[in-house]
Phi, psi and omega in degrees: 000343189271336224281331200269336212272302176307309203296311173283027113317315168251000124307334158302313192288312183294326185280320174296339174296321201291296202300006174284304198265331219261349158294319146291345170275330194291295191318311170307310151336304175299318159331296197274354164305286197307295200313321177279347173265002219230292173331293178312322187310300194300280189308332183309315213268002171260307158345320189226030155286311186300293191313342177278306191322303160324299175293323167307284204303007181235000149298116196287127169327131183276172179261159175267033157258310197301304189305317152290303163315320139355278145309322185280320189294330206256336183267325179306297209297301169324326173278319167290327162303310161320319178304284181310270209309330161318317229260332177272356174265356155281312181314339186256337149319305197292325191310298188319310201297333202283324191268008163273309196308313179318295321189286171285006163291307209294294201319298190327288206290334173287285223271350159298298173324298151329292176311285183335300198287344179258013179302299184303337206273110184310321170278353184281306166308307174259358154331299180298336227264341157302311217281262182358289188244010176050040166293137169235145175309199182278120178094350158262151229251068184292107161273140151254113172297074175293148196247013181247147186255137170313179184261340179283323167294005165255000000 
């Protein structure tokens, strides 16, 4: 029995050895697989490097007439825009000046309305008619102020 207990030992030993050599070779293998596809990759990808390339170079070319029309058509729209847009950022300049002045109109035109409604009213009446036209009752006295100062009092 020892005798059959070596021999399958070193058969085992012996298989194992096979199944051993037969792992580096698969790894290996697997190596150079990857390596011929990382190969293929490259070239499919200089192939449709060419192949763009081609189709560019076989595109028919614009002209330098095209090309200058072209261009004049892209600078005519860009100046019309530029154009709309100046004119409209005046135009909201101007609005603002136009909804102030409305704005002190509208005010005017309230304190006009007022004033108006205070017409009927007598004492409102001889207020203007002092304030205005210096008019004075029977016995009173109008002083006037001059508001300008000599040359000597500075």
């Amino acid at each position: 029995m020892a005798g059959r207990k070596k021999e399958r030992k070193s058969e085992q030993t012996e298989k194992r050895r096979r199944t051993g050599s037969q792992i580096i070779e698969i790894e290996e293998a697997q190596k150079r697989r990857q390596e011929k596809r990382a190969e293929l990759k490259k070239k499919e990808k200089a192939q449709r490097r060419r192949a763009i390339a081609q189709e560019k170079a076989s595109r028919p070319k614009m002209s330098g007439g095209k090309k200058f029309l072209v261009c004049g058509i892209v600078l005519i729209a860009v100046l019309g825009f530029v154009f709309n847009g100046y004119r409209i950022v005046n135009l909201n300049l101007d609005k603002a000046v136009y909804e102030k002045k409305y704005e002190e109109r509208l005010a005017e035109k309230t304190r006009l309305e007022n004033e108006l409604g205070l017409v009927d009213d007598p004492e409102y009446v001889e207020q203007q008619a002092r304030d205005r036209f210096h008019m004075l009752r029977d016995g009173e006295t109008l002083f006037i102020f001059s508001e300008k100062k000599s040359v000597e009092a500075q």
